[in-house]
N, C-alpha and C positions, 0 to 999 in steps of 0.2 A: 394519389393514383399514379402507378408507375408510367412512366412515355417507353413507348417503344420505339427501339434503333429503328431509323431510316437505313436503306442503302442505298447509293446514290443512282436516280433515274437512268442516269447514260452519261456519256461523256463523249469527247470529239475524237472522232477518229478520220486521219487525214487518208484518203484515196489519191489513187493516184489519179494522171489524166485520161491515161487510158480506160481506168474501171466508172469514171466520169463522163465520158465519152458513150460508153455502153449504155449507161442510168440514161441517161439525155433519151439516147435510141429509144432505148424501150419504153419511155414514156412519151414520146411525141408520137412514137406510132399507137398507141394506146389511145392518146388523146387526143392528134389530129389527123393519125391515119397517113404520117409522113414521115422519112428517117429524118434524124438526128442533124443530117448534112443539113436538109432542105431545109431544117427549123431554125437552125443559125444564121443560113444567105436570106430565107426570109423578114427573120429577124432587124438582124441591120439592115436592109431594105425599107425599115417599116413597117412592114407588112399587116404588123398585130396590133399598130398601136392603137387603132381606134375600135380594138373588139375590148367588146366589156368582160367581165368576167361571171354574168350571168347568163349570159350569148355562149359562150366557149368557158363549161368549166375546166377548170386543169391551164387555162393559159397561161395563169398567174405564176402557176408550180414550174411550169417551164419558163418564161423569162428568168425565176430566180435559179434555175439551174441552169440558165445558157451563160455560156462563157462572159466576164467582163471584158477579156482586153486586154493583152500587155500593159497598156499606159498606164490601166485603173489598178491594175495588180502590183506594179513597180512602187506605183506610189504611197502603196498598203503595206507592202514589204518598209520604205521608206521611215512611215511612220511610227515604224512597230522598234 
């Protein structure tokens, strides 16, 4: 039985901060009905840590698209 060619699903494509910045927007206000600014000073505040993700779906998608941090990203850079 012949296989047939895969093509490959996707691949990485680097954005910049700017167009990172935008995505963040337009999904916090989607999902918490708040910009982008207010979702990162909330963030490092705390703010979200104790909502579940059954409570607030979409929190989880934004934590992982809110910014790490100079430190965490230097260090990333570092190891690579």
């Amino acid at each position: 039985m012949p296989t047939a060619k895969r093509k490959p699903s996707g691949c990485v494509q680097w954005i910049s901060s700017k167009k990172m910045a935008k995505l963040l927007d337009k999904r916090s206000r989607s999902i918490l009905n708040i910009s982008g600014k207010t979702f990162i000073r909330n963030h490092k505040k705390g703010k979200y840590a104790s909502l579940d993700a059954d409570d607030c779906p979409g929190i989880v998608e934004l934590a992982l698209l809110a910014p790490a941090g100079k430190r965490a990203g230097t260090i990333a850079r570092k190891k690579s």
